[in-house]
C-alpha positions as a Markdown table, in Angstrom:
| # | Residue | x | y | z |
|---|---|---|---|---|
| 1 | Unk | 3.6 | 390.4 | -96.7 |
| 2 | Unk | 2.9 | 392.0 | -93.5 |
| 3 | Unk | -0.8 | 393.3 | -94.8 |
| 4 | Unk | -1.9 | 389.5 | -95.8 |
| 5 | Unk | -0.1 | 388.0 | -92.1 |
| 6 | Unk | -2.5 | 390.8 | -90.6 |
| 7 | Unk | -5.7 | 389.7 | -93.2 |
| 8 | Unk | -5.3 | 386.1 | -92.6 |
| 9 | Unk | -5.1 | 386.9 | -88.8 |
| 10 | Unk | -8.0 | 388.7 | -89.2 |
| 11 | Unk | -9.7 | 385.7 | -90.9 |
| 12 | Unk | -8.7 | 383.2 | -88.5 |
| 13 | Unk | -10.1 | 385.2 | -85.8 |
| 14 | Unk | -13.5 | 385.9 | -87.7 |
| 15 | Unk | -14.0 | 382.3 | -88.1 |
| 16 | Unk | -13.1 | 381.1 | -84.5 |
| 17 | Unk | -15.6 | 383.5 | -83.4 |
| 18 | Unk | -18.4 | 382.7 | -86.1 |
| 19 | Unk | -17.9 | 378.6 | -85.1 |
| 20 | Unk | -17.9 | 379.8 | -81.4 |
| 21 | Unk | -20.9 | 381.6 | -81.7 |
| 22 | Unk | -22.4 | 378.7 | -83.8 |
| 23 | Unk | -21.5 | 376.1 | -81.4 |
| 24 | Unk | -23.2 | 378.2 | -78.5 |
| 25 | Unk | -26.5 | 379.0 | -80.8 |
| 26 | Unk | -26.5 | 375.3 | -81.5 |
| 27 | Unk | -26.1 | 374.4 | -77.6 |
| 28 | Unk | -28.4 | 376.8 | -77.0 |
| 29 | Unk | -31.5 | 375.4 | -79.5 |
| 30 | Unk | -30.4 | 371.9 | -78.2 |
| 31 | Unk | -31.3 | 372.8 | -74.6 |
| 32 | Unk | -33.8 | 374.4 | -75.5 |
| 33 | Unk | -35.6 | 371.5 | -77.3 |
| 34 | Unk | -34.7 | 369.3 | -74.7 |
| 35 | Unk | -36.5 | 371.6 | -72.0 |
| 36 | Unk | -39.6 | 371.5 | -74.4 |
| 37 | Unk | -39.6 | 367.4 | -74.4 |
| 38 | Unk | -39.0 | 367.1 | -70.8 |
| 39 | Unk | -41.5 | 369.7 | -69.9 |
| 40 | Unk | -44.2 | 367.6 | -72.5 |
| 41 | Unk | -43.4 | 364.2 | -70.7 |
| 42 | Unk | -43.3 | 365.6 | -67.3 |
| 43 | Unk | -47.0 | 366.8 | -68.0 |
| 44 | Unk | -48.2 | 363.7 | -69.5 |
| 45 | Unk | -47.3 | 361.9 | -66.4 |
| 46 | Unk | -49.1 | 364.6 | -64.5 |
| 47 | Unk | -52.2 | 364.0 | -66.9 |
| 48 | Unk | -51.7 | 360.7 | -66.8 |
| 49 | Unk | -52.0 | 360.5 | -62.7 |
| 50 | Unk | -54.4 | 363.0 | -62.0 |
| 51 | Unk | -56.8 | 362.4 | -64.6 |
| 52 | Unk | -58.4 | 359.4 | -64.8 |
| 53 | Unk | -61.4 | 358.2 | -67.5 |
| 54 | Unk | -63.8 | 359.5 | -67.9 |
| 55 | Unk | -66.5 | 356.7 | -68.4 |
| 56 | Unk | -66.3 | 353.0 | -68.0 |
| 57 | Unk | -69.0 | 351.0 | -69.6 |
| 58 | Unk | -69.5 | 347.4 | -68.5 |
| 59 | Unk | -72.4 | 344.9 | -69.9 |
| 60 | Unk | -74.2 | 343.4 | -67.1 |
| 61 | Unk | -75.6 | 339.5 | -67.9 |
| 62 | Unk | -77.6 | 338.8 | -65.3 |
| 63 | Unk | -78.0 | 335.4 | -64.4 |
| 64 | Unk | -81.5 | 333.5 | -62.8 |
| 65 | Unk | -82.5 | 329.2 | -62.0 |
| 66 | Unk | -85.2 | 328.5 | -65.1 |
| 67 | Unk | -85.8 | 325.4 | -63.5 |
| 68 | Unk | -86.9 | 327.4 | -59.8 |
| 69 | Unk | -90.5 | 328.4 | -60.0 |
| 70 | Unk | -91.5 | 331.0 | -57.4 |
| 71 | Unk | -94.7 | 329.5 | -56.1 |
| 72 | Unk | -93.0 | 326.3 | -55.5 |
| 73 | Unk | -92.1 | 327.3 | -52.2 |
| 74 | Unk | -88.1 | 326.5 | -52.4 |
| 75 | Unk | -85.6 | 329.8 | -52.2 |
| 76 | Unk | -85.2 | 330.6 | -55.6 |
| 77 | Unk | -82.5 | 333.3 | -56.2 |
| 78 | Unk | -82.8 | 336.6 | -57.7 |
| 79 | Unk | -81.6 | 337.7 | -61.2 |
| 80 | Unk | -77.7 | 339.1 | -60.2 |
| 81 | Unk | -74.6 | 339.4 | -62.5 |
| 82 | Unk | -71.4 | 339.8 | -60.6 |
| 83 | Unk | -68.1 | 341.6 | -62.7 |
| 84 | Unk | -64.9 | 342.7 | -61.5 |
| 85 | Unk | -63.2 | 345.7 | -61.3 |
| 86 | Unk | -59.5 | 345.3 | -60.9 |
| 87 | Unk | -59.1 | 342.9 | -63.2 |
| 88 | Unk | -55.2 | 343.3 | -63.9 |
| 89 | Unk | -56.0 | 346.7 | -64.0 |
| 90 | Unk | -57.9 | 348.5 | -61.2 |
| 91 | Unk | -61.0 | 350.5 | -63.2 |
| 92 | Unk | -61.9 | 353.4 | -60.3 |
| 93 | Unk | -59.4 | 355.8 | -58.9 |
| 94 | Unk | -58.4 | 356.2 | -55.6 |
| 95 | Unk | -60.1 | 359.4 | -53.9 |
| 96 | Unk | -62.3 | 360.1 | -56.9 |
| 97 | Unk | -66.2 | 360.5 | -57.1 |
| 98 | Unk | -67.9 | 358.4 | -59.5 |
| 99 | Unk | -71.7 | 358.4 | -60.6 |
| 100 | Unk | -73.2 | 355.3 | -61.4 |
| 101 | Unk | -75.8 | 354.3 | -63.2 |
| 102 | Unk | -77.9 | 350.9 | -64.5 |
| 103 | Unk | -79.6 | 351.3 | -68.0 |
| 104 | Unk | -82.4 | 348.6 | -68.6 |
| 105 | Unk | -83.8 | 347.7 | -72.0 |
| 106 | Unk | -87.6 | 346.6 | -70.9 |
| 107 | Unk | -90.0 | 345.2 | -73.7 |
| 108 | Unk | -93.7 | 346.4 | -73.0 |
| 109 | Unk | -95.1 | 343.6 | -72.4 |
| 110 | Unk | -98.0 | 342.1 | -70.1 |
| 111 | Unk | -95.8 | 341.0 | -67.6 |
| 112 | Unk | -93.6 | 343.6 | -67.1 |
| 113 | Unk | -96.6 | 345.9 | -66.3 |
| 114 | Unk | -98.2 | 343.5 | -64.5 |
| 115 | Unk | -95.1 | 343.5 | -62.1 |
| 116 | Unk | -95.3 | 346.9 | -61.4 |
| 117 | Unk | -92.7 | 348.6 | -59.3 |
| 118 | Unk | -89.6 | 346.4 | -58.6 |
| 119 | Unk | -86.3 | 347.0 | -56.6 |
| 120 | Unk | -82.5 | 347.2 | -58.9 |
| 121 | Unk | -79.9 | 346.9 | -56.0 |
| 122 | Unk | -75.9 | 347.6 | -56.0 |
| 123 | Unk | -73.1 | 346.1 | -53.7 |
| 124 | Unk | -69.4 | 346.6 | -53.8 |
| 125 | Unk | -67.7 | 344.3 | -52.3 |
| 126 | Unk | -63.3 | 344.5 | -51.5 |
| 127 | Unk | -60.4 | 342.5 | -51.2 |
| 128 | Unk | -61.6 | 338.9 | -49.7 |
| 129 | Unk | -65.3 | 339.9 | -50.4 |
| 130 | Unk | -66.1 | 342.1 | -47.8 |
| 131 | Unk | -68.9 | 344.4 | -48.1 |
| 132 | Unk | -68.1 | 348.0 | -48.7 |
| 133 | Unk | -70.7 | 349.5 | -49.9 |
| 134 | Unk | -74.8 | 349.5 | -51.2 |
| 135 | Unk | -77.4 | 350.8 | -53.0 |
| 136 | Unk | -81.2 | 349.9 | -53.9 |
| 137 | Unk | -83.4 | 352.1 | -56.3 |
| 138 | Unk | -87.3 | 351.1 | -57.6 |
| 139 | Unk | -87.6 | 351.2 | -61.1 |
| 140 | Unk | -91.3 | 350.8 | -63.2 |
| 141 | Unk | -92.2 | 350.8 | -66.7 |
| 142 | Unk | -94.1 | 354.2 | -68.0 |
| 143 | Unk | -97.5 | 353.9 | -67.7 |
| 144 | Unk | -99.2 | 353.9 | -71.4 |
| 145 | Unk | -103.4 | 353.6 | -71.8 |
| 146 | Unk | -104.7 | 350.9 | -74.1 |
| 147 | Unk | -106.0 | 353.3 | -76.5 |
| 148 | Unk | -102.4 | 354.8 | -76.7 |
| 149 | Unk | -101.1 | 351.4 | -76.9 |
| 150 | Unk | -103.5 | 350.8 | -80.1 |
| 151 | Unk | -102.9 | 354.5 | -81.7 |
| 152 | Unk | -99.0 | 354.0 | -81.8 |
| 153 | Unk | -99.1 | 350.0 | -82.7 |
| 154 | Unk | -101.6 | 351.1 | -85.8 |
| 155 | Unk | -99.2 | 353.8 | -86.4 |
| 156 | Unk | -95.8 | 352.2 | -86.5 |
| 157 | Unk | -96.9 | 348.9 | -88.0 |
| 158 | Unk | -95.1 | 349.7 | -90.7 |
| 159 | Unk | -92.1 | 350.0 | -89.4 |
| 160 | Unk | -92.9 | 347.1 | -86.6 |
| 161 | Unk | -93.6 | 344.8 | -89.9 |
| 162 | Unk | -90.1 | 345.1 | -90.8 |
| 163 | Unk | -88.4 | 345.0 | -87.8 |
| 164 | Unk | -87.4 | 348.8 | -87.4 |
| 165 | Unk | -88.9 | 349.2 | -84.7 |
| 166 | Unk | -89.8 | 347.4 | -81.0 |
| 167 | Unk | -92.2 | 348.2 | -78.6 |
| 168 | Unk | -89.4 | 349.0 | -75.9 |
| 169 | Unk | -88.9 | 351.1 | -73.3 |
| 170 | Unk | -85.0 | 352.3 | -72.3 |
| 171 | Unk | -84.5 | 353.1 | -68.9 |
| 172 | Unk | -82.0 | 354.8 | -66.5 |
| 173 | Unk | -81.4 | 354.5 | -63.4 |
| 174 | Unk | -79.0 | 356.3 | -61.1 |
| 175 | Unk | -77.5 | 353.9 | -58.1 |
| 176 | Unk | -74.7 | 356.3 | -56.7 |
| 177 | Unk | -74.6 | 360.2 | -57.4 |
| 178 | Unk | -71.1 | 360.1 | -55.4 |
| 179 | Unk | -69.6 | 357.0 | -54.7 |
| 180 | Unk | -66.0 | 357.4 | -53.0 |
| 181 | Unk | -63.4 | 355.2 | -54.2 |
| 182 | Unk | -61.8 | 354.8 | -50.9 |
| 183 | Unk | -57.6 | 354.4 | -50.6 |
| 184 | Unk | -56.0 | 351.4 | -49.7 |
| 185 | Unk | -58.4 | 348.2 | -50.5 |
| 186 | Unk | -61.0 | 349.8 | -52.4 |
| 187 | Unk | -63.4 | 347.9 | -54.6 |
| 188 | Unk | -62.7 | 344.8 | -56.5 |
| 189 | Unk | -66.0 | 343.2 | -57.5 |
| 190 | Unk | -69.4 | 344.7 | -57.4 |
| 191 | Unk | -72.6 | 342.3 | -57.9 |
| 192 | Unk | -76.3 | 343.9 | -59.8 |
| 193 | Unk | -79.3 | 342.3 | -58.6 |
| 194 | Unk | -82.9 | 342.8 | -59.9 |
| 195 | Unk | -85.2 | 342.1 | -56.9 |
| 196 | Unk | -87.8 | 340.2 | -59.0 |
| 197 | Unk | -88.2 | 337.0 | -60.4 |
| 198 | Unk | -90.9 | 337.7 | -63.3 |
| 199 | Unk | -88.9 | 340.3 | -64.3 |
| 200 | Unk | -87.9 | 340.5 | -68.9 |
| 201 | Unk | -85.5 | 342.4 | -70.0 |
| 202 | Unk | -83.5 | 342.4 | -73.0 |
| 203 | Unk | -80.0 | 344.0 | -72.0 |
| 204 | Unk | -78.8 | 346.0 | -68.9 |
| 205 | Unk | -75.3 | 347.7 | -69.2 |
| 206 | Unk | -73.3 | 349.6 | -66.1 |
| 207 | Unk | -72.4 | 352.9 | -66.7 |
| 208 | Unk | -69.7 | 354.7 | -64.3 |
| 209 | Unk | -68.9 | 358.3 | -64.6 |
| 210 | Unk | -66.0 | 360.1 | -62.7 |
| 211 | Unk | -67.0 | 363.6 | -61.2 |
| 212 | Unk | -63.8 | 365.6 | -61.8 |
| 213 | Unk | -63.6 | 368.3 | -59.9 |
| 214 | Unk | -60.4 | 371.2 | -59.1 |
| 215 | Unk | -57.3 | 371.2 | -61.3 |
| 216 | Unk | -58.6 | 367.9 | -62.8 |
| 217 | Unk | -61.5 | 369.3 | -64.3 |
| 218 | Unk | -60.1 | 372.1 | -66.2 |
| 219 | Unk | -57.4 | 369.3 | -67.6 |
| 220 | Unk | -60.1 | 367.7 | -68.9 |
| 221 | Unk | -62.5 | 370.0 | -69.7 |
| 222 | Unk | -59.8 | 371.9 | -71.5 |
| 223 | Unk | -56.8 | 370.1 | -72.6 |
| 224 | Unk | -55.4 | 372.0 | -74.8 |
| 225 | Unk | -55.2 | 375.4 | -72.9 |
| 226 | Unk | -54.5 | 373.8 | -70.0 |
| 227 | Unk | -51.3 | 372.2 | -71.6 |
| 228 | Unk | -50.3 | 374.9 | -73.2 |
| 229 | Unk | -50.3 | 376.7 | -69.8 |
| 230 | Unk | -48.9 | 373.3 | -67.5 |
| 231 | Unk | -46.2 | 372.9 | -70.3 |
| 232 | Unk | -44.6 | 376.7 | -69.9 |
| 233 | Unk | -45.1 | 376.3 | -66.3 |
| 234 | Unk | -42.7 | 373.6 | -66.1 |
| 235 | Unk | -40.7 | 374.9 | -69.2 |
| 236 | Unk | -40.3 | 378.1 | -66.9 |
| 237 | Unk | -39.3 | 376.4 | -63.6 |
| 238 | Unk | -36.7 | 374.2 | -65.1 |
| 239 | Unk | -35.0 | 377.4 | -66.7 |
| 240 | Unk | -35.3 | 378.9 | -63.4 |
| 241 | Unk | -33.8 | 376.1 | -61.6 |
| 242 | Unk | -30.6 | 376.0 | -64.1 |
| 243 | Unk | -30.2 | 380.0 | -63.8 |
| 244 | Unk | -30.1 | 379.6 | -60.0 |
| 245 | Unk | -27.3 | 376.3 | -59.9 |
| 246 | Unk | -25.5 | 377.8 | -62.8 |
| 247 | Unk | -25.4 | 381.6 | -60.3 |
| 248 | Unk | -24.9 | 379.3 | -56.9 |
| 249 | Unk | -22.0 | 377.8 | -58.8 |
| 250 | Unk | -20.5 | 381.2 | -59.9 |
| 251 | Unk | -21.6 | 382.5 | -56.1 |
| 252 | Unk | -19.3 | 379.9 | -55.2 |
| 253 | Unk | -16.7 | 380.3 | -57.3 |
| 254 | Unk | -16.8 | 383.7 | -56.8 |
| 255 | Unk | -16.5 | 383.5 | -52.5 |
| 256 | Unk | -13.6 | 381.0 | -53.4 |
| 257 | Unk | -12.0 | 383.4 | -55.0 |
| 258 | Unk | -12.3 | 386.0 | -52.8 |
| 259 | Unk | -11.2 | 383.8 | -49.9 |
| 260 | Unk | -8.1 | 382.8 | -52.0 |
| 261 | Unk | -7.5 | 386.6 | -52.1 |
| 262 | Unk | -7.8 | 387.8 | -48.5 |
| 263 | Unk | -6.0 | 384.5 | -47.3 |
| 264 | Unk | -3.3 | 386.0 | -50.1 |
| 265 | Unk | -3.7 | 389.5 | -48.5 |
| 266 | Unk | -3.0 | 388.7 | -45.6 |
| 267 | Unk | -0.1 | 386.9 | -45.9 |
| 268 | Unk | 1.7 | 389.6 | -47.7 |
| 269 | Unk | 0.5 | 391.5 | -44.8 |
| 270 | Unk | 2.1 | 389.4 | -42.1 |
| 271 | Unk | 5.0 | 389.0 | -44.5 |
| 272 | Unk | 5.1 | 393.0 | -44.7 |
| 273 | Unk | 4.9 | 393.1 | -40.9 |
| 274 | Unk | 7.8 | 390.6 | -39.9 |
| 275 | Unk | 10.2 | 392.6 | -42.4 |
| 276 | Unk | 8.7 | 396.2 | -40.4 |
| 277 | Unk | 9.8 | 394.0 | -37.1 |
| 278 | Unk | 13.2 | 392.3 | -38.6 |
| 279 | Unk | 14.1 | 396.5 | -39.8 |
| 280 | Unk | 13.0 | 397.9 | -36.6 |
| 281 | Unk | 15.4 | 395.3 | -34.8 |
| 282 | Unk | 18.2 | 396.2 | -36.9 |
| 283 | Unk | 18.0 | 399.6 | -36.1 |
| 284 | Unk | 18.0 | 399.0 | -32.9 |
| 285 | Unk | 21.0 | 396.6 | -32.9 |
| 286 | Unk | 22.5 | 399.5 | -35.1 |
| 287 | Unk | 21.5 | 402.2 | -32.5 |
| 288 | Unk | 23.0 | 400.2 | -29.5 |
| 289 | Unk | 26.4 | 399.1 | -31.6 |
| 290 | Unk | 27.0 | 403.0 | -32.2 |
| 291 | Unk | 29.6 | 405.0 | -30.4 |
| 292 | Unk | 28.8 | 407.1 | -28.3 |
| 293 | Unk | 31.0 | 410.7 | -27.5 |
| 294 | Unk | 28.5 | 412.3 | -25.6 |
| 295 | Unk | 28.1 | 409.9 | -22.7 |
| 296 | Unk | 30.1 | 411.3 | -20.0 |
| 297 | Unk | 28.0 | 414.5 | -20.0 |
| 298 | Unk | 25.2 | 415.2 | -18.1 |
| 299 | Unk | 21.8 | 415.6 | -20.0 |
| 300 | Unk | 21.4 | 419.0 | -18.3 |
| 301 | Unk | 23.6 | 420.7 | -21.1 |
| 302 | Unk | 21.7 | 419.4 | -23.8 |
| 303 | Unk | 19.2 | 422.3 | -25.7 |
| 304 | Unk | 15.6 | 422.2 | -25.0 |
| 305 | Unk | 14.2 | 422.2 | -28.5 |
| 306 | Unk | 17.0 | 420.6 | -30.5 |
| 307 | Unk | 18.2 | 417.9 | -28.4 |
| 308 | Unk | 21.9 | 419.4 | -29.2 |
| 309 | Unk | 24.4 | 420.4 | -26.8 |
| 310 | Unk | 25.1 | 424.7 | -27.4 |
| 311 | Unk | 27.6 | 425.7 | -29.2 |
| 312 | Unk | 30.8 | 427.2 | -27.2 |
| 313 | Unk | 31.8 | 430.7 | -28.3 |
| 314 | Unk | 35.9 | 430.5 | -29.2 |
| 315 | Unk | 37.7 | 433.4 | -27.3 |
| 316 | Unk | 38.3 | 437.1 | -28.3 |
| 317 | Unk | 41.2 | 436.3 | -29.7 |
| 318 | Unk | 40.2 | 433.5 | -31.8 |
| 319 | Unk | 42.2 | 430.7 | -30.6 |
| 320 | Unk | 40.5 | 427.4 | -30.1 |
| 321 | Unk | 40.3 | 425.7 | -26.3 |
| 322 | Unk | 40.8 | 421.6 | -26.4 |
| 323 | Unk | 37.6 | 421.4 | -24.6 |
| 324 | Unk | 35.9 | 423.6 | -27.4 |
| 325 | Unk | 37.3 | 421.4 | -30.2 |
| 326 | Unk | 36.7 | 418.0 | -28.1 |
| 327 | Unk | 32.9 | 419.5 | -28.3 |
| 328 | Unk | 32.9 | 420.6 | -32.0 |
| 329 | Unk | 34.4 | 416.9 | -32.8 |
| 330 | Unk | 31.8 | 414.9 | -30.8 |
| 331 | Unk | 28.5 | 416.7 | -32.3 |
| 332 | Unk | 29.9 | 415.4 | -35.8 |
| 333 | Unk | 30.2 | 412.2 | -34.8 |
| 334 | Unk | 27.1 | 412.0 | -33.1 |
| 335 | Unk | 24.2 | 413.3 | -35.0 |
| 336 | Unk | 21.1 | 412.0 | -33.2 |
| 337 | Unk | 18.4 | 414.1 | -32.0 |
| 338 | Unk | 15.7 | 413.7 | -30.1 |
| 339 | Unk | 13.9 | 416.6 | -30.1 |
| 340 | Unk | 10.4 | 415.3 | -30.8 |
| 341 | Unk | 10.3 | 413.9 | -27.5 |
| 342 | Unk | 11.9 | 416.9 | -25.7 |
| 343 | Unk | 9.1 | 419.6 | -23.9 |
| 344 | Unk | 9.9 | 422.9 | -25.8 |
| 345 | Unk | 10.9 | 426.2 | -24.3 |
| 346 | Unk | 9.5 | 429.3 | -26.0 |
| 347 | Unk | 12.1 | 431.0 | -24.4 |
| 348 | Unk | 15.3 | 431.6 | -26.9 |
| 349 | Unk | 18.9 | 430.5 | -25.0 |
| 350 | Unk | 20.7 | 433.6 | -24.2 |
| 351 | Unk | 23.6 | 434.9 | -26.4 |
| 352 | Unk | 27.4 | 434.6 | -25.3 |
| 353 | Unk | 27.3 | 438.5 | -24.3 |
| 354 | Unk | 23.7 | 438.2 | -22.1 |
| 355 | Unk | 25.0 | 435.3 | -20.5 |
| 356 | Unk | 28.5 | 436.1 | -19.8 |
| 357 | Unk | 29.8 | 439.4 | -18.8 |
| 358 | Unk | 33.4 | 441.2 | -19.2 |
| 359 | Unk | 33.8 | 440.6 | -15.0 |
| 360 | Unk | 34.3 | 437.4 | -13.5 |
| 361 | Unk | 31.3 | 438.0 | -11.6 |
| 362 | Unk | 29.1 | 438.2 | -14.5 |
| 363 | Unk | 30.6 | 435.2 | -16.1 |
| 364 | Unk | 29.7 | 433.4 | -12.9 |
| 365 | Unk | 26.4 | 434.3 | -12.6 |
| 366 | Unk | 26.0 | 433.5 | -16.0 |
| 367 | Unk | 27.4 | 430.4 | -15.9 |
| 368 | Unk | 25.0 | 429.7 | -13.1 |
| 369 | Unk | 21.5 | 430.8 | -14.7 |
| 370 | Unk | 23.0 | 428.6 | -17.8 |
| 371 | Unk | 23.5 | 425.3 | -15.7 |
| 372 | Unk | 19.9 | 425.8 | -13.6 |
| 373 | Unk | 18.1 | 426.1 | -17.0 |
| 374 | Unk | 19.8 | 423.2 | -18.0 |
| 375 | Unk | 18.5 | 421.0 | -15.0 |
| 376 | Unk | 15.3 | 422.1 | -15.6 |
| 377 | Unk | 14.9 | 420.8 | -19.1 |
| 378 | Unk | 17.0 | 417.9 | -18.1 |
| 379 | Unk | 14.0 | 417.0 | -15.8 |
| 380 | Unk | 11.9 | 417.5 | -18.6 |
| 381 | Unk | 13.7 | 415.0 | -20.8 |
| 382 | Unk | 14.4 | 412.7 | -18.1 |
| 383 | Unk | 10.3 | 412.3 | -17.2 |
| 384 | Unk | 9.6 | 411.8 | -21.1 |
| 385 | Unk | 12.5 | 409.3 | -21.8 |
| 386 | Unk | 10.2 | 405.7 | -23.3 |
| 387 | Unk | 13.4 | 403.4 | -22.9 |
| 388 | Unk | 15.7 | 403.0 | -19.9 |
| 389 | Unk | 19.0 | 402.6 | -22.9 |
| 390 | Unk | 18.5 | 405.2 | -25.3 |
| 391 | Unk | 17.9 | 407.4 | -22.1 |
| 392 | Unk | 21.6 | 406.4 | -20.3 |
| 393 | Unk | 23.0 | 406.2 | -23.6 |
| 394 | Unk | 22.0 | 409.8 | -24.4 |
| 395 | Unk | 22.4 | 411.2 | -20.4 |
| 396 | Unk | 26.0 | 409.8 | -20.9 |
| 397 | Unk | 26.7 | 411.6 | -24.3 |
| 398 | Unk | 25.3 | 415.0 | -22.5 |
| 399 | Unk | 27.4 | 414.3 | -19.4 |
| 400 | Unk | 30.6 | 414.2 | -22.0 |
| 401 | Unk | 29.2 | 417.4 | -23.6 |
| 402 | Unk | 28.2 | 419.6 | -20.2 |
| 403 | Unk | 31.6 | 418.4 | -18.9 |
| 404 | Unk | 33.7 | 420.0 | -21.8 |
| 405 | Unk | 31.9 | 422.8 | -21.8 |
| 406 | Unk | 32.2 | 423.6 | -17.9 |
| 407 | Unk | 35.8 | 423.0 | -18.6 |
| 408 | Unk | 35.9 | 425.6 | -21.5 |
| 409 | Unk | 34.3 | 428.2 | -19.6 |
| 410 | Unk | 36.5 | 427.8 | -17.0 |
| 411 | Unk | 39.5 | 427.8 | -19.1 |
| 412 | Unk | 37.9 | 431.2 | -20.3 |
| 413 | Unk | 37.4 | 432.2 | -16.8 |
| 414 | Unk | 40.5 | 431.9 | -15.8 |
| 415 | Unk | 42.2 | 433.5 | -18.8 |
C-alpha cells in the first residue's frame, strides 16, 4: 500500500506539472500571436499614413461656346475643364510632392498644324476659391513633311481602311515637376485651360504622380522587405516594453520587500535595545537595594589590583580576633569587585612578616607604610570612580573594612 500511495503521488505530481507547463506554453504561443497581429495592424496604420498613392488619373472634358466665333469680336472663352480634388475624400497628401502632367490626344489635321504652338495652363485653387497656385506650358504638334505624310498614309491604308489605325499624335506634357501639397487648406479644385480656340482634340486626361522620397520610398518601393523589417521592429519593442514593466514591477516588489524587512529589523532592534535598557535598570535597582558591610571603611584599605580589602593574618597562636572574623564575614557577603576600573600597582603587597615585625616598633612602622600605600591607591580609585553612588557605596564598605582591620592590628599590638 505504501509503494502505490507513493506512485499515485508521484502521478499526481507529474501531471500538475505537465498541465502547468501546458498552460504556460499555451499562454506563451497566445501572446505570442497576439504580439504578431498587433505588430501587423500597428504597421498597416503606419503604411497606411505615410504612404499615400501612387497615381491619380483624372479625365479632363474640356468645355468651349460653339455658338462664339472668334472673329466676331465678343470675348469668347477658352476651352477649360474644372474637377475637384477633395471630393469626400481629399486626393493629394499633405507635405508630399506630386508631378503632374496633361496627356493630349491631337488628330493631325490641317488645323491643328495650322495653329502652331499653343499655351495648356494649370490653376489650383483652395477652400472659397482662392488661387494657390499656377502653371502654363506650350505644346505643338510634331512636325511631319508632306511626302512623309503621303509615304505612311500609302503605307498604313490598310490598316486606316479598317479602322486600326488613326492618324494621331499622343502627347505629354509636364505642368508641375514638384508641386507642394501645402498643410492646412490645401487644394480643392484645380481648373485646365487650353489657351486656344481653334484648337481639336480628342481626349485629354490628368495624370498626378507622388514623388516619395525617405522612409516612404523604400515602403513602397519595397514592401515586402520593408514589412518584414517594420513588423519585427515593433514585434521587438513591444517584447521589450513587457520585459521592462514585468522587471519594474518585480523592482518594486522587490524594494517593498526589502523595506518591509529593515522597518522589521529595526524594530526588533529597538525592541532588543529597550530590554538592554529595562536589564541595565534592574541591575542597577538590584545594585543599589544590596547590603552593604563594607561601608563604614575607608577606601584606602581596599587592594590595588583586586578591589578586595587584604586578608588579616590570625595570631601565632591561632585564635581568631572579632575584628578578624567581622572582616572574613563581610568579604562573603559582599563579593563585588571593581578592579577593572582600579590603576594597577606592579608592586606585590608585602607579606605579614615584611610588614610587621616581632617589636612594637616594627609593627608600627609597618602599619604606617601599609596605611600611606593605601591612600595612595585610594586617590587612584577615588579620581577613576564614573558614578557619585557606587563610589560612596563602595568608600563606605572600605571604611567598614580598614576600620576592622586597624582594630585587629591593634588588638595584636597590644597582645
Amino acid at each position: 500500500m505504501g509503494v502505490f500511495s507513493a506512485l499515485l503521488r508521484y502521478y499526481r505530481q507529474a501531471v500538475e506539472a505537465i498541465k502547468e507547463l501546458f498552460i504556460r506554453a499555451l499562454m506563451g504561443v497566445l501572446v505570442f500571436l497576439g504580439y504578431v497581429l498587433l505588430s501587423l495592424f500597428i504597421y498597416a496604420i503606419m503604411r497606411r499614413i505615410m504612404v499615400p498613392q501612387k497615381v491619380h488619373v483624372r479625365p479632363v472634358h474640356l468645355y468651349f461656346s460653339p455658338a462664339c466665333e472668334p472673329n466676331s469680336g465678343s470675348v469668347c472663352p477658352f476651352p477649360r475643364a474644372e474637377f475637384l480634388l477633395n471630393d469626400g475624400k481629399k486626393l493629394l497628401s499633405s507635405g508630399q510632392y506630386y508631378t503632374i502632367s496633361l496627356d493630349l490626344e491631337l488628330p493631325e489635321s490641317p488645323v491643328n498644324e495650322d495653329i502652331g504652338v499653343f499655351m495648356v495652363n494649370l490653376t489650383f485653387y483652395t477652400t472659397g476659391k482662392r488661387f494657390l497656385s499656377t502653371s502654363a506650358r506650350p505644346l505643338m504638334l510634331h512636325y511631319r513633311s508632306p511626302l512623309l505624310n503621303t509615304m505612311s498614309t500609302l503605307l498604313f491604308s490598310p490598316l486606316l481602311l479598317l479602322g486600326y489605325w488613326e492618324q494621331t499624335q499622343r502627347m505629354g506634357l509636364v505642368l508641375y515637376e514638384g508641386y507642394y501639397e501645402p498643410y492646412g487648406d490645401g487644394s480643392t479644385s484645380a481648373i485646365v485651360s487650353i489657351l486656344s480656340h481653334r484648337i481639336q482634340l480628342y481626349s485629354t486626361t490628368l495624370t498626378i504622380d507622388a514623388n516619395f522620397s525617405g522612409f516612404t520610398y523604400y515602403l513602397y518601393e519595397w514592401p515586402i522587405s520593408m514589412s518584414i523589417i517594420v513588423v519585427a521592429n515593433i514585434f521587438i519593442t513591444l517584447c521589450t516594453c513587457t520585459i521592462m514593466m514585468w522587471l519594474r514591477d518585480v523592482v518594486r516588489d522587490y524594494d517593498l520587500q526589502r523595506q518591509r524587512g529593515l522597518q522589521r529589523r529595526r524594530a526588533l532592534q529597538q525592541q532588543q535595545q529597550l530590554q538592554l535598557q529595562q536589564q541595565q535598570q534592574q541591575q542597577q535597582q538590584q545594585q543599589q537595594r544590596q547590603p552593604s558591610g563594607l561601608a563604614h571603611l575607608p577606601p584606602a584599605t581596599l587592594h590595588p589590583v583586586s578591589g578586595r580589602p587584604p586578608r588579616v593574618a590570625p595570631p601565632p597562636d591561632g585564635r581568631t580576633t572579632p575584628s578578624s572574623e567581622a572582616s572574613v564575614d563581610t568579604l562573603t557577603e559582599d563579593q563585588t569587585t571593581t578592579g577593572s576600573e582600579v590603576n594597577e600597582d606592579p608592586r606585590p603587597l608585602p607579606s605579614w612578616e615584611e610588614s610587621y615585625g616581632d617589636t612594637e616598633s616594627e609593627i608600627s612602622e609597618g602599619f604606617n607604610e601599609v596605611l600611606n600605600r593605601m591612600q595612595s591607591v585610594r586617590s587612584g580609585i577615588d579620581d577613576q570612580m564614573g558614578s557619585g553612588t557606587e563610589s560612596g557605596s563602595a568608600g563606605q564598605q572600605e571604611g567598614e573594612e580598614s576600620t576592622d582591620q586597624r582594630e585587629g592590628l591593634r588588638h595584636r599590638t597590644g597582645q
